[in-house]
C-alpha positions as a Markdown table, in Angstrom:
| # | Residue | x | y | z |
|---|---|---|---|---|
| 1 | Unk | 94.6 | 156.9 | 18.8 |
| 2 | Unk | 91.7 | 156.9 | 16.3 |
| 3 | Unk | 94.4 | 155.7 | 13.8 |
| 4 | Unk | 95.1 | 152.5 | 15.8 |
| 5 | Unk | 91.9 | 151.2 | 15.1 |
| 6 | Unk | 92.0 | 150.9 | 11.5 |
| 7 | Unk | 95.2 | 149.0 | 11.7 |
| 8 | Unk | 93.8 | 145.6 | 12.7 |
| 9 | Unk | 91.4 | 145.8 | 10.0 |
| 10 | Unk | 94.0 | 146.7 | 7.4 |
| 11 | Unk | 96.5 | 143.7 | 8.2 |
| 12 | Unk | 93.4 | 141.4 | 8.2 |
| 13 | Unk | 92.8 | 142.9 | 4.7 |
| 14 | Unk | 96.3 | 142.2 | 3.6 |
| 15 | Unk | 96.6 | 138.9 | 4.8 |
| 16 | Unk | 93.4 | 138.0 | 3.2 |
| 17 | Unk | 94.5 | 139.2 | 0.1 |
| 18 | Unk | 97.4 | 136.9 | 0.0 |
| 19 | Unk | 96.3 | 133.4 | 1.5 |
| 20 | Unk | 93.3 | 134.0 | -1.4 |
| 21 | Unk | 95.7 | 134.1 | -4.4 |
| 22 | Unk | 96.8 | 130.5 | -5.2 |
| 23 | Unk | 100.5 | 130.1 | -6.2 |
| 24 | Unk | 100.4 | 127.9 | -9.4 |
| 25 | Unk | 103.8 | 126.6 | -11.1 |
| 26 | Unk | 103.7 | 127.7 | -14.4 |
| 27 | Unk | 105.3 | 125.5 | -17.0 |
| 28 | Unk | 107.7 | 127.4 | -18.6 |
| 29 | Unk | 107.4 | 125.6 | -22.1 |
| 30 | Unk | 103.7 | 126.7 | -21.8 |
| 31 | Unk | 104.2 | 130.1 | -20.7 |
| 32 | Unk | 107.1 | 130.6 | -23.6 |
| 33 | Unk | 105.2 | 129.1 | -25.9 |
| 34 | Unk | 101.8 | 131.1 | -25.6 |
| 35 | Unk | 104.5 | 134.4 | -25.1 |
| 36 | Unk | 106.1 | 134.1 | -28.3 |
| 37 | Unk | 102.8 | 133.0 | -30.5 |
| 38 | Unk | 100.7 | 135.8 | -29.1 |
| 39 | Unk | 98.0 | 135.7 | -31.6 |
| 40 | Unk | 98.1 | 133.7 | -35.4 |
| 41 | Unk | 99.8 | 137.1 | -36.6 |
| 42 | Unk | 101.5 | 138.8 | -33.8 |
| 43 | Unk | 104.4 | 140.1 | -35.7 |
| 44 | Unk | 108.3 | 140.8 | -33.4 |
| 45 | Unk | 110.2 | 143.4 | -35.3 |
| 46 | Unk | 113.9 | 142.7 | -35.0 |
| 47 | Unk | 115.2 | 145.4 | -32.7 |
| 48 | Unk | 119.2 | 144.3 | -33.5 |
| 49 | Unk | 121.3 | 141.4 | -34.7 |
| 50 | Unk | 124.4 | 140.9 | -33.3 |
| 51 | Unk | 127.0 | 138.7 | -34.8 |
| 52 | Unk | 130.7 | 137.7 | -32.5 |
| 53 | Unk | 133.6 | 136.0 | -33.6 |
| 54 | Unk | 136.2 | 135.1 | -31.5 |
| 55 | Unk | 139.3 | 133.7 | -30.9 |
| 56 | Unk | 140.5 | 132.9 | -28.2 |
| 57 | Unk | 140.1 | 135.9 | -26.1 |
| 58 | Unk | 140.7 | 138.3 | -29.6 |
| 59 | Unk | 137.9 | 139.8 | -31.2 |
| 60 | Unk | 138.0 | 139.0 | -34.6 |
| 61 | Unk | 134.4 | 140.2 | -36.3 |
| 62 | Unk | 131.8 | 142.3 | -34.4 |
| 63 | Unk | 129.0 | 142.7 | -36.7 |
| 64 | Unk | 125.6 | 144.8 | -35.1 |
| 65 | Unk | 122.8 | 145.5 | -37.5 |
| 66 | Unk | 119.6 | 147.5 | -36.8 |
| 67 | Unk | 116.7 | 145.8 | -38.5 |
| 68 | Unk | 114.1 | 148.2 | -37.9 |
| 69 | Unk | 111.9 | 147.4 | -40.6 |
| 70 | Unk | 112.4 | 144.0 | -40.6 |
| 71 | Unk | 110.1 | 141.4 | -38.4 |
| 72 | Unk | 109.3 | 138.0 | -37.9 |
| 73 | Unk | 105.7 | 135.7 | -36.7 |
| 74 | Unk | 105.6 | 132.7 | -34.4 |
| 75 | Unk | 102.7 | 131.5 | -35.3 |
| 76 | Unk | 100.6 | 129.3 | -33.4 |
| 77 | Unk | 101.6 | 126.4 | -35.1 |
| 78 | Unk | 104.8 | 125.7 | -34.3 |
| 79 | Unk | 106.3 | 127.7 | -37.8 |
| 80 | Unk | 108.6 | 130.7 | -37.7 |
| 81 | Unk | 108.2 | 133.1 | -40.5 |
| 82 | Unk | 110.7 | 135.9 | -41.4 |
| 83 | Unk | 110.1 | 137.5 | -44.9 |
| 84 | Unk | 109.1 | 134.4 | -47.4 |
| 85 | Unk | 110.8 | 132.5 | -45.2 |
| 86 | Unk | 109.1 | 129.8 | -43.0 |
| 87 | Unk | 110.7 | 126.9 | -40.7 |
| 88 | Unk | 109.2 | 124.9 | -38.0 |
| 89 | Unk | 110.4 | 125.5 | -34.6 |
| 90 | Unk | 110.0 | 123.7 | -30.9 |
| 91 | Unk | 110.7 | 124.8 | -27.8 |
| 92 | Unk | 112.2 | 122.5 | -25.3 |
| 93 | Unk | 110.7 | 121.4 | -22.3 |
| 94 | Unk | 112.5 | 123.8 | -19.7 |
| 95 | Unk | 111.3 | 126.6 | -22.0 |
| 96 | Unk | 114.8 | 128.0 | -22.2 |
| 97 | Unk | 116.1 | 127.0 | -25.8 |
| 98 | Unk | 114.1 | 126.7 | -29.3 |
| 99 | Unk | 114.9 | 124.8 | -32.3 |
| 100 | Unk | 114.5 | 125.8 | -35.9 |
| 101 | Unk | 114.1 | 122.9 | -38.5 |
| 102 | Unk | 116.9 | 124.3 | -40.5 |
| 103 | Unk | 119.1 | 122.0 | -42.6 |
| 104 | Unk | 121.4 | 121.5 | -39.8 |
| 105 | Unk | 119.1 | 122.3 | -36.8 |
| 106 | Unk | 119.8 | 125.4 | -34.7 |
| 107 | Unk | 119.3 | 125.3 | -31.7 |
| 108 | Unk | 119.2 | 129.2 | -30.3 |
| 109 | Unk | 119.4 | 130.3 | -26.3 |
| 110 | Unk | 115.7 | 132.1 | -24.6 |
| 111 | Unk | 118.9 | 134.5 | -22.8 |
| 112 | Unk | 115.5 | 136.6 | -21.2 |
| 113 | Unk | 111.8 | 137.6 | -21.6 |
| 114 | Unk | 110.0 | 140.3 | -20.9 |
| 115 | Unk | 106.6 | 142.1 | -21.3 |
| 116 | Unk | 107.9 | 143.8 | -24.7 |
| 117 | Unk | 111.3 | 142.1 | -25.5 |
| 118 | Unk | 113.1 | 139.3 | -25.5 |
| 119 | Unk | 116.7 | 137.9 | -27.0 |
| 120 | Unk | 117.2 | 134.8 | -28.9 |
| 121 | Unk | 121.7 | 133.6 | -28.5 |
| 122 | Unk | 123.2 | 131.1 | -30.8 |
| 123 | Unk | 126.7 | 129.8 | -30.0 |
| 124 | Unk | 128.5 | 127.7 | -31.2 |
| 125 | Unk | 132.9 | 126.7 | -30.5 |
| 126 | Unk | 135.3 | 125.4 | -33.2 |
| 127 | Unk | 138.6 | 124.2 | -31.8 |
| 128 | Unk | 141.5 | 123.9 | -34.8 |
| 129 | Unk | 145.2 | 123.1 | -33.7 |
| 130 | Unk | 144.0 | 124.0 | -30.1 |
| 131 | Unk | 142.7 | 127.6 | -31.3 |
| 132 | Unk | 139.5 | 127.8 | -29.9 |
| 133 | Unk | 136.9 | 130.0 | -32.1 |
| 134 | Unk | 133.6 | 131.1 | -30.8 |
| 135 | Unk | 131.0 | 132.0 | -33.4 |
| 136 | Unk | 127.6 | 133.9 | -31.2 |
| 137 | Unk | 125.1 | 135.5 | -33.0 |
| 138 | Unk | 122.0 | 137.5 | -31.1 |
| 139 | Unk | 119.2 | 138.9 | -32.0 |
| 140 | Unk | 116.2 | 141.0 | -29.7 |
| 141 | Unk | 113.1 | 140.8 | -30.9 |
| 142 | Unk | 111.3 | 144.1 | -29.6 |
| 143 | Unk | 107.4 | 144.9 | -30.2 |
C-alpha cells in the first residue's frame, strides 16, 4: 500500500520530463556538416576501403584494403584533406550525399552515421552492348 503513493508522484515526474524537452527538427545538412568537421583538425582514420566491380550479377574485382595508418580532415572550411592531398567538398541539402571538387566531380553516398563511424559509397553503372557494369567503391571512416 505504502508503494502506491509514490506512483502518482513518479508518473507526474515522467510526464514532466517529457512535455519540458522541445522536439526541434534538426537539419540534416547542419547536423552532417558540424559531424564530419568536428574541430579545424579532427582527423577520421580510414577503417577500410572497399572497391566492387560488377557485371551483371558476376563478380569481377573485389578489392578490400585496411588503411589503418592512413586518415583524412574535414575541416571546417569546406576542404577535405587526405595526405597532401586537399579538395573542396559540399554537402547537399538533405545531408545524405557530398561532393568532392575533383576533376570530374564525385559525388559519394552518407550510406550511415554514427557516434564513432560512418561510411562514405560511390557508384557508378556503365552499360556496353547491353552488359551492365557496376563500379562501387566504400570506404568507413572510423575514429
Amino acid at each position: 500500500m505504502s508503494r502506491l503513493r509514490f506512483l502518482p508522484a513518479i508518473l507526474i515526474g515522467i510526464a514532466i520530463i517529457c512535455f519540458a524537452c522541445e522536439k526541434v527538427p534538426v537539419d540534416s545538412k547542419i547536423f552532417v556538416e558540424r559531424y564530419l568537421t568536428g574541430t579545424a583538425s579532427t582527423k577520421w582514420p580510414i577503417q577500410s576501403y572497399v572497391k566492387l566491380q560488377l557485371k551483371g550479377k558476376d563478380t569481377l574485382v573485389k578489392d578490400t584494403i585496411d588503411l589503418a595508418i592512413d586518415s583524412a580532415i574535414f575541416n571546417i572550411n569546406s576542404k577535405y584533406i587526405r595526405g597532401t592531398d586537399t579538395v573542396n567538398f559540399a554537402i547537399d541539402q538533405a545531408g545524405e550525399n557530398i561532393t568532392f571538387s575533383t576533376k570530374p566531380d564525385s559525388t559519394w553516398h552518407i550510406e550511415y552515421l554514427r557516434t564513432s563511424t560512418f561510411k562514405l559509397v560511390h557508384q557508378r553503372n556503365e552499360t556496353v552492348n547491353g552488359v551492365t557494369t557496376n563500379y562501387k567503391i566504400e570506404q568507413i571512416f572510423r575514429k
